[in-house]
C-alpha positions as CSV (number, residue, x, y, z in Angstrom):
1,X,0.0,0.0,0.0
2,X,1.3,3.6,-1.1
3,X,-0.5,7.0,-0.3
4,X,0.3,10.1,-1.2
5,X,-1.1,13.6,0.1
6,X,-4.1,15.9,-2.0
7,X,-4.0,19.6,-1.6
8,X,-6.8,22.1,-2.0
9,X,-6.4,24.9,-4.1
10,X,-4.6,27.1,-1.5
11,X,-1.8,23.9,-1.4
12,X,-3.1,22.5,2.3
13,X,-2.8,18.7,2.4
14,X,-6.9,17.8,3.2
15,X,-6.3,14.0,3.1
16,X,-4.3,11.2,2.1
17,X,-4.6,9.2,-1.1
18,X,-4.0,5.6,-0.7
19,X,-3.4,2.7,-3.3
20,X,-3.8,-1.0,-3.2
21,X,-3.2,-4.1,-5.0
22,X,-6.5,-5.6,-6.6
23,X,-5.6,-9.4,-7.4
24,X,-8.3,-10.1,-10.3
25,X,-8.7,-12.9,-13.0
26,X,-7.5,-12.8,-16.2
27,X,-11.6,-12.9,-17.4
28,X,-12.1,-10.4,-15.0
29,X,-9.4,-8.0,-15.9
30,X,-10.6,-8.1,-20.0
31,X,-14.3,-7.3,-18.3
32,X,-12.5,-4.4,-16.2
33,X,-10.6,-3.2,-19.1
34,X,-13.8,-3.4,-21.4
35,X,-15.3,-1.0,-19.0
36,X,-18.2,-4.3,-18.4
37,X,-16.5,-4.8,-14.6
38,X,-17.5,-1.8,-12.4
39,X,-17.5,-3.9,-8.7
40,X,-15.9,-6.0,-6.8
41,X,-17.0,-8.2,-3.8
42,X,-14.1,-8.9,-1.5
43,X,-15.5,-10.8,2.0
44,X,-15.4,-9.1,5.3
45,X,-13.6,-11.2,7.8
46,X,-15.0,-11.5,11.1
47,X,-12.0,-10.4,12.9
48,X,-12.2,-7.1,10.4
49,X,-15.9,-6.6,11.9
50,X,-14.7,-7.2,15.7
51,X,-18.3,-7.7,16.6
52,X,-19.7,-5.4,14.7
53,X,-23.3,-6.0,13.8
54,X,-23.6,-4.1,10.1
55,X,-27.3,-4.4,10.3
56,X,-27.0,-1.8,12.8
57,X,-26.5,1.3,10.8
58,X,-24.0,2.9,12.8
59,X,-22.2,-0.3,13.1
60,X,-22.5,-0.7,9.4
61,X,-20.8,2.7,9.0
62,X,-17.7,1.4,10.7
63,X,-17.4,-1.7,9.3
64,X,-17.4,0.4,5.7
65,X,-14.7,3.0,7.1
66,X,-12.8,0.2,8.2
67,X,-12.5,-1.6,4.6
68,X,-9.3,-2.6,3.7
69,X,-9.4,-2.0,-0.1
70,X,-9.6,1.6,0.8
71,X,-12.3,4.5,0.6
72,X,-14.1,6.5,-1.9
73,X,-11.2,7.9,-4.1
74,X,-8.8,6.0,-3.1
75,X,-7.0,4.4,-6.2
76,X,-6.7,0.2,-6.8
77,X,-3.8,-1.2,-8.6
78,X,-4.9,-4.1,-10.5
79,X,-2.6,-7.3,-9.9
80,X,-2.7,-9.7,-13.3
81,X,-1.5,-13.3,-13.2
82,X,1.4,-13.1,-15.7
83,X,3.0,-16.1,-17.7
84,X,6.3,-16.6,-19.7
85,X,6.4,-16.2,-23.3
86,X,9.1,-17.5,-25.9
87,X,11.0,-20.0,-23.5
88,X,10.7,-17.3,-20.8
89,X,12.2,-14.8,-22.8
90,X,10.0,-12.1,-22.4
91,X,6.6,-11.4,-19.8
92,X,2.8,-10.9,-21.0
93,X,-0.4,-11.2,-19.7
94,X,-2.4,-14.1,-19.2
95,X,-5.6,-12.1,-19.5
96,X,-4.9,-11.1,-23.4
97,X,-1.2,-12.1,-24.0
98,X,0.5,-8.8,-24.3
99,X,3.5,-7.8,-23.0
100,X,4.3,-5.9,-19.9
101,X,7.1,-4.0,-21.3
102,X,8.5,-4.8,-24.4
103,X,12.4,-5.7,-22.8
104,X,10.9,-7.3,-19.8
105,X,12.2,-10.8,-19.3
106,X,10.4,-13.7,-17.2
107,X,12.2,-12.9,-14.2
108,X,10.6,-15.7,-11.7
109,X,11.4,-19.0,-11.3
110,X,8.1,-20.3,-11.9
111,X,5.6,-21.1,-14.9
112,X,3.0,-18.8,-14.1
113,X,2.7,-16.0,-11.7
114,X,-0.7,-16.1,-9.9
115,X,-2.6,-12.5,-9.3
116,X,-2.3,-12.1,-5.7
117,X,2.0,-12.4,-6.8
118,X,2.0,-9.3,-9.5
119,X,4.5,-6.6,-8.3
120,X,3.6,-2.6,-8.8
121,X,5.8,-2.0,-11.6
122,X,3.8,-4.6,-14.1
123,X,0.1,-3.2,-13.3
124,X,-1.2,-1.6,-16.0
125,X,-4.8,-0.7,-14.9
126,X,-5.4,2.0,-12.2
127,X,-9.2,2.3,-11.1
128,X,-10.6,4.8,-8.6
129,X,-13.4,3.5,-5.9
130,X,-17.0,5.1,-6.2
131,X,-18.7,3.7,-3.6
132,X,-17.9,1.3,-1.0
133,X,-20.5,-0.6,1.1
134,X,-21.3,-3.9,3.4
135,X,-24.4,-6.2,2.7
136,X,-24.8,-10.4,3.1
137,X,-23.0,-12.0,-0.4
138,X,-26.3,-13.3,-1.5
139,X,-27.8,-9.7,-1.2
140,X,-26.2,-9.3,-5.1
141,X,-29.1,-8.6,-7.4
142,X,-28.9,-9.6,-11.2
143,X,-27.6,-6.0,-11.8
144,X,-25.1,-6.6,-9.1
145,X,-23.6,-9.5,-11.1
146,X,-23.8,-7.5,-14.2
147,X,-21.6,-4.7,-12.4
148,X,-19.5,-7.6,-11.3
149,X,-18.5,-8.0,-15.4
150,X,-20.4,-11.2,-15.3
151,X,-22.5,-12.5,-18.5
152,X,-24.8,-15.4,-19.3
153,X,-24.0,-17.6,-22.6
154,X,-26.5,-16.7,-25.3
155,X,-27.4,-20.3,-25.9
156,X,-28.4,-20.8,-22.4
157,X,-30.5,-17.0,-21.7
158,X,-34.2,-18.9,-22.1
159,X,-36.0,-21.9,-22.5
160,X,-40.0,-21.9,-23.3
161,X,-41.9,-23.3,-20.8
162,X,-45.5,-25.1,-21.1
163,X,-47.6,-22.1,-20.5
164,X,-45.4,-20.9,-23.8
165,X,-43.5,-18.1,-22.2
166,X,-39.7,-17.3,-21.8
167,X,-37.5,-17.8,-19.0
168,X,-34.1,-17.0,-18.3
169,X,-32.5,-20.8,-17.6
170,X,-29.7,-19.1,-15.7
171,X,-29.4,-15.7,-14.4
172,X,-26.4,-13.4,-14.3
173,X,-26.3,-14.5,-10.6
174,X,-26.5,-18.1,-10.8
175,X,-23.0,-17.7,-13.1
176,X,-21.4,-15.3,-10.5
177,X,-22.5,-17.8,-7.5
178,X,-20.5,-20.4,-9.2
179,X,-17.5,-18.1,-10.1
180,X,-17.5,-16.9,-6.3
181,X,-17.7,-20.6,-4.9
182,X,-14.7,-21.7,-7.9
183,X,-12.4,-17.9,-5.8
184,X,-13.8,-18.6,-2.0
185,X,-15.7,-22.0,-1.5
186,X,-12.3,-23.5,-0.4
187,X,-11.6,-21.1,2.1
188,X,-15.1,-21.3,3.9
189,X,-16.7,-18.8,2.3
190,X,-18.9,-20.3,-0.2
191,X,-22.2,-18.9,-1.9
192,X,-24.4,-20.5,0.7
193,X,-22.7,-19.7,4.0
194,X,-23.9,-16.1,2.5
195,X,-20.5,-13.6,4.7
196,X,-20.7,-10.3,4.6
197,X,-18.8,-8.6,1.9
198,X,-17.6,-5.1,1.1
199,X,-19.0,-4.3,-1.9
200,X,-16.5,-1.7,-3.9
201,X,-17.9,0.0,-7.0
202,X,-14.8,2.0,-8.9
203,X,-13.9,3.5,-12.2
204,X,-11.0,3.0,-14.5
205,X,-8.3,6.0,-14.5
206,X,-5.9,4.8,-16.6
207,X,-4.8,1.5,-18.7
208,X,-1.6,0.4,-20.4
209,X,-1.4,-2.0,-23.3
210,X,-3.8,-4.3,-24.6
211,X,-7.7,-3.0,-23.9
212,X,-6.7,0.5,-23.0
């Protein structure tokens, strides 16, 4: 995490601009770069809350000042999982195969470099947060998923059912439930234990490379 001060007009530092990593898939970072992603949901641990009750609304407006990821205008680095290209000769993305640089060589000693691994210097996408809020994980709405840069495969948006109408076979939250159990479920916080998540909504300020 860096932070830097912001001056008013007359050159007095009002506040402090922080920046934090924001590990994302490589799906996820073409939906972010696309301008589709506009949230993420990021879970709430319980030792973050410390007994805090967020149905309570002044508790609720604790647990959102005390989000990690930051607060509204603070700026996220996006971390991108990385991979070797040309016997390790040179560094791309996974997320649409361009290069970070074009003289930067595969420096790890590894195949692939997961998300959560991606140093400062090779981020290419800086977003600012919009909004930041708490709610239950199944509180996401249809829209909510959509925000979250998640689609449903034409083939499978309706069937017909016997009284002759339309219906959506799977919703845009069905597909994000699964794609939050395949990123959480393993670490106890699957779709139907339901934890309480901050929900950050941001904006892109500026992109490097492929997508920009």
């Amino acid at each position: 995490m860096s932070a830097r001060p912001i001056s008013d007009r007359s050159g007095q530092v009002t506040a402090r601009l922080t920046s934090r990593g924001l590990p994302l898939r490589p799906e996820l970072v073409l939906a972010t770069l696309a301008g589709v992603k506009r949230e993420t949901r990021r879970v709430c641990p319980e030792s973050w809350l410390r007994c805090l009750d967020p149905e309570d609304e002044e508790d609720r407006a604790t647990a959102i000042e005390r989000c990690p990821y930051g607060r509204v205008g603070d700026h996220l680095w996006v971390r991108e999982q990385l991979v070797p290209y040309s016997k390790y000769e040179w560094t791309i993305y996974a997320a649409d195969r361009e290069y970070v640089k074009p003289d930067t060589r595969w420096p790890w000693k590894v195949r692939t470099l997961p998300s959560r691994f991606c140093p400062r210097w090779a981020s290419r996408v800086t977003l600012r947060i919009t909004s930041v809020d708490v709610e239950r994980l199944q509180a996401i709405t249809d829209a909510g998923a959509l925000r979250e840069g998640v689609t449903v495969p034409e083939p499978w948006w309706s069937v017909m059912t016997r009284d002759g109408r339309m219906h959506p076979r799977e919703t845009t939250r069905d597909v994000f439930a699964r794609l939050w159990d395949s990123l959480n479920a393993a670490r106890g916080y699957s779709w139907v234990s339901s934890p309480w998540v901050w929900v950050i909504g941001f904006e892109m300020v500026d992109a490097k490379g492929g997508g920009a």
